[in-house]
C-alpha positions in Angstrom: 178.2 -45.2 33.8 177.6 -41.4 33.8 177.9 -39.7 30.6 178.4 -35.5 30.4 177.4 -34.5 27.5 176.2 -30.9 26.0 172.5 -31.5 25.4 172.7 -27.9 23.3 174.4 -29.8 20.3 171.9 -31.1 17.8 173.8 -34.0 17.6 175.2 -35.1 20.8 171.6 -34.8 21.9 170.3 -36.8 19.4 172.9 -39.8 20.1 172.1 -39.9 23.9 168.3 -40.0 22.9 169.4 -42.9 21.2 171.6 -44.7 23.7 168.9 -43.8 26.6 166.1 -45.7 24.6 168.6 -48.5 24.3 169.4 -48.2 28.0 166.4 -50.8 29.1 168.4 -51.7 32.4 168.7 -48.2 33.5 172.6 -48.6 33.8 173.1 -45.0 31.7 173.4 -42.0 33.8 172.9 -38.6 31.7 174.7 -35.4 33.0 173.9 -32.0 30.5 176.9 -29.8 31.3 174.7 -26.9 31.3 172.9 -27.7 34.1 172.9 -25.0 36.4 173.9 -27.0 39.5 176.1 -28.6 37.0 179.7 -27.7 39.3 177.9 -28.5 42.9 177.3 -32.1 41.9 180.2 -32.4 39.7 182.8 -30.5 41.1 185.8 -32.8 39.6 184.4 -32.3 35.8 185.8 -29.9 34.5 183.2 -28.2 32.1 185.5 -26.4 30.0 186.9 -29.1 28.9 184.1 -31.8 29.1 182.7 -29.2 27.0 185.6 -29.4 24.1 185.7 -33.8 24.8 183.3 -35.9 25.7 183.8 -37.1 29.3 182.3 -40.4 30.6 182.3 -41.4 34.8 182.4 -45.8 35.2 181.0 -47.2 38.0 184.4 -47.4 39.8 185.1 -43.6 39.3 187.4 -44.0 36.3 186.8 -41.2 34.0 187.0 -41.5 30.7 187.2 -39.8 27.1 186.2 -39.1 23.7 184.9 -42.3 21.7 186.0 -44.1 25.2 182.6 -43.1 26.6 181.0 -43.5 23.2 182.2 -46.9 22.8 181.5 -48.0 26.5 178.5 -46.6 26.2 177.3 -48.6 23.5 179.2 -51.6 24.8 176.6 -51.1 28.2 173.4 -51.4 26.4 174.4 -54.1 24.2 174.5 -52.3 20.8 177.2 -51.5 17.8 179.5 -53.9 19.0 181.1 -52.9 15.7 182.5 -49.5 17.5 185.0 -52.4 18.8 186.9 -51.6 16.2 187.7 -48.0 16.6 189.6 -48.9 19.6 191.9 -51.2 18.0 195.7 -49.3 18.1 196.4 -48.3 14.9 192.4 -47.0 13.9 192.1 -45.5 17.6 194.5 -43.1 16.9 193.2 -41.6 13.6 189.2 -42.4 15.3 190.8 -40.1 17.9 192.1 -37.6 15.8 188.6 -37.4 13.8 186.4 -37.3 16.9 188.9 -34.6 18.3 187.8 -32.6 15.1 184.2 -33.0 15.5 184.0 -32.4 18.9 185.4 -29.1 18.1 183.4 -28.3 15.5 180.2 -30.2 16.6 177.9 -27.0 16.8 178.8 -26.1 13.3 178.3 -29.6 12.2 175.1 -29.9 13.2 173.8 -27.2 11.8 175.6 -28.6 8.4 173.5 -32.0 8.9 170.5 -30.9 10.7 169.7 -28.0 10.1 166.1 -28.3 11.2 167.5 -28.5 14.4 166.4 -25.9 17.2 168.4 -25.9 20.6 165.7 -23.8 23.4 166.0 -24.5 27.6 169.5 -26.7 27.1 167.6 -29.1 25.4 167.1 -30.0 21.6 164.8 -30.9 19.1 163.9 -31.3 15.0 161.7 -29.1 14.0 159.0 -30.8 11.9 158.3 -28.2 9.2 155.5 -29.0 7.2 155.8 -28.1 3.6 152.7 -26.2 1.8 151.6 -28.3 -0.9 150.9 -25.8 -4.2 
């Protein structure tokens, strides 16, 4: 499964950090949509809107979206089996609603909840910050 995913946002980054460490058979490909030969090996992603939803690749060439690829994701390296849930009809539409919202807003969200955060080369990071002791 390929997975394109902005590595700029604190947070998206952080989750396929995550989901890569989980990944112990490999089967998790990771695609930053702002890397710069992003179009020539992807030229039917749109980045625009990959950009504004996340957008997942199966091994048959399905694409997929939104918590979709989150949920597969998981689903492929064996963890949250919980996020079953959030496909079930009646949540899946509000889950969709609410991850439509983030994923609009994820930039300013991260900031909100990690603020620590520092995006340089299309890749991020938490700052450690030590604190002076007085």
């Amino acid at each position: 499964m390929i997975i394109f995913y902005d590595a700029q946002c604190p947070l998206c980054n952080t989750e396929m950090l995550h989901l890569k460490k989980a990944d112990r058979h490999q089967q998790l490909i990771l695609e930053d949509l702002n890397a710069a030969d992003f179009y020539c090996r992807f030229p039917h992603i749109n980045k625009d809107k990959a950009m504004n939803l996340l957008h997942g690749q199966m091994a048959s060439g399905e694409l997929i979206y939104g918590l979709d690829v989150t949920y597969h994701a998981w689903k492929t390296v064996g963890k949250h089996r919980w996020l079953l849930i959030l496909r079930l009809p009646v949540i899946k539409f509000f889950a969709d609603m609410g991850y439509t919202f983030f994923a609009r807003h994820r930039q300013f969200i991260s900031k909100l909840l990690m603020p620590s955060s520092a995006c340089t080369n299309n890749q991020c990071s938490v700052n450690r910050r030590k604190e002076k002791r007085r």
